[in-house]
Every structure is written in C-alpha cells, then in structure tokens.
C-alpha positions as CSV (number, residue, x, y, z in Angstrom):
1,X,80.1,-43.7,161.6
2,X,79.9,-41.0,158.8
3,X,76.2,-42.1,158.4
4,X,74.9,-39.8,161.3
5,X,76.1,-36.8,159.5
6,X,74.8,-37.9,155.8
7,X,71.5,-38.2,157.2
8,X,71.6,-34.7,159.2
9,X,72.3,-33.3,155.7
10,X,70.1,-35.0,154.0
11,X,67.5,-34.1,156.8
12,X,68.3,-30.0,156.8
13,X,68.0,-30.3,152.6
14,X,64.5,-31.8,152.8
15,X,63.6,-29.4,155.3
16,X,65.3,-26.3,152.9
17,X,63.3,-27.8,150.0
18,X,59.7,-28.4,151.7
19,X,60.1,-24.8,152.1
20,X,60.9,-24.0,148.2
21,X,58.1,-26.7,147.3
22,X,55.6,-25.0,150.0
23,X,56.5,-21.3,148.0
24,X,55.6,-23.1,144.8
25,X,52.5,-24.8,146.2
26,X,50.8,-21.6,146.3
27,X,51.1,-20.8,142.5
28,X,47.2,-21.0,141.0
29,X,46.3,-24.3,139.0
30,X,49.8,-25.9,139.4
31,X,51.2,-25.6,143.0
32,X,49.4,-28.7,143.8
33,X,52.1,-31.4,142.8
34,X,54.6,-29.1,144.4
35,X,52.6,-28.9,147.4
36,X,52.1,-32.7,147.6
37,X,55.9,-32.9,147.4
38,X,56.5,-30.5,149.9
39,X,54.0,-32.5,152.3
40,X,56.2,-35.9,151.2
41,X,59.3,-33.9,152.1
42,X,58.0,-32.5,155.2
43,X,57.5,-36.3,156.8
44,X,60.7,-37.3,155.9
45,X,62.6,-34.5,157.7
46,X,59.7,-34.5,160.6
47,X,60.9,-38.0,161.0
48,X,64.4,-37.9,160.9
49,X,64.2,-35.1,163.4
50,X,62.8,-37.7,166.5
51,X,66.6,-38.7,166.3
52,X,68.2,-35.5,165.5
53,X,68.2,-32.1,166.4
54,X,67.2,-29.9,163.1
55,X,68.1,-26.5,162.8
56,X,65.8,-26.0,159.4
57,X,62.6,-26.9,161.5
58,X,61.2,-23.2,161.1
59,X,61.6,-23.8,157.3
60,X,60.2,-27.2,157.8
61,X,56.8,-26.0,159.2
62,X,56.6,-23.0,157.3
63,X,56.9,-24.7,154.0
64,X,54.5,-27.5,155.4
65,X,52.2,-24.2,155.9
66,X,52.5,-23.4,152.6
67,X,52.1,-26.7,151.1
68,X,48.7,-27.5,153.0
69,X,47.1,-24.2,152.3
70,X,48.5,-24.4,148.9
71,X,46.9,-27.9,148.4
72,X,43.5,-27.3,149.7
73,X,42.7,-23.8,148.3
74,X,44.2,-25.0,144.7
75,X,42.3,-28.4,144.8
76,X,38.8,-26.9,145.5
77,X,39.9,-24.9,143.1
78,X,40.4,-26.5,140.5
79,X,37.8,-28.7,141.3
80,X,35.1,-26.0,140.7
81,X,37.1,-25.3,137.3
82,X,37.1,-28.5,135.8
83,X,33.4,-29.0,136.9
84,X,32.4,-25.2,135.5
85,X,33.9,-26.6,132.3
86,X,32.7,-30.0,132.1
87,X,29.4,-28.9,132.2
88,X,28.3,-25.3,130.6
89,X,24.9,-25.0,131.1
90,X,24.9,-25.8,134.8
C-alpha cells in the first residue's frame, strides 16, 4: 500500500529534475550529458504518469524542451568543432 505514494514522489522528483537537467542541457560544449539525462528522466516520469496524475508535468515538458534543443544545437555543435580541429587545413 505505501508503494503508490513512493512512486508519485519519485515521479514529481524526476519530473523537478528533467527540468534542472534541461536548464543545464543548454550550457555550450557540455549540456549534452545533462540533456541526455534529462531525456532519460523525462521517460521515466512520462511513464509513470499513464498511472498517475502528475502535478510537475509543466516542468516535465519544459525541461524535455530544453533537453532536446539543448542536445541537438550542442551536438552539431560540437561536431563542427571537433571536425574544425581535427583537420586545419580544410
């Protein structure tokens, strides 16, 4: 029985901390980890939430906003860095 709350919790935490990871995700050259977490974090609470009703789902989606634009703009990115760098000339 005290199961149902735990996971609630634990569901309204991950969806608090996608949003924190999401922030971070944005940060140039290393918000990529912290946006891949946020993404991993997102699913979990995105799951949890087809049994429950989640009051952090604005956080939830916001921070998977973050994340996503925070993981594609930083990978192409970085990307073009490493590859500026790896070769000079070209």
């Amino acid at each position: 029985m005290n199961e149902i709350p735990a996971a609630k919790i634990r569901m309204m935490q991950a969806s608090m901390n996608c949003l924190v990871f999401g922030m971070l995700a944005l940060i140039p050259i290393i918000g990529v980890p912290f946006g891949l977490t946020a993404l991993w974090m997102s699913y979990f609470a995105h799951r949890c939430e087809r049994q429950f009703w989640n009051p952090g789902k604005p956080y939830r989606v916001t921070g998977q906003l973050f994340a996503a634009v925070g993981v594609l703009v930083w990978t192409i990115v970085d990307t073009i860095w490493i590859y500026k760098i790896a070769n000079p000339g070209g």
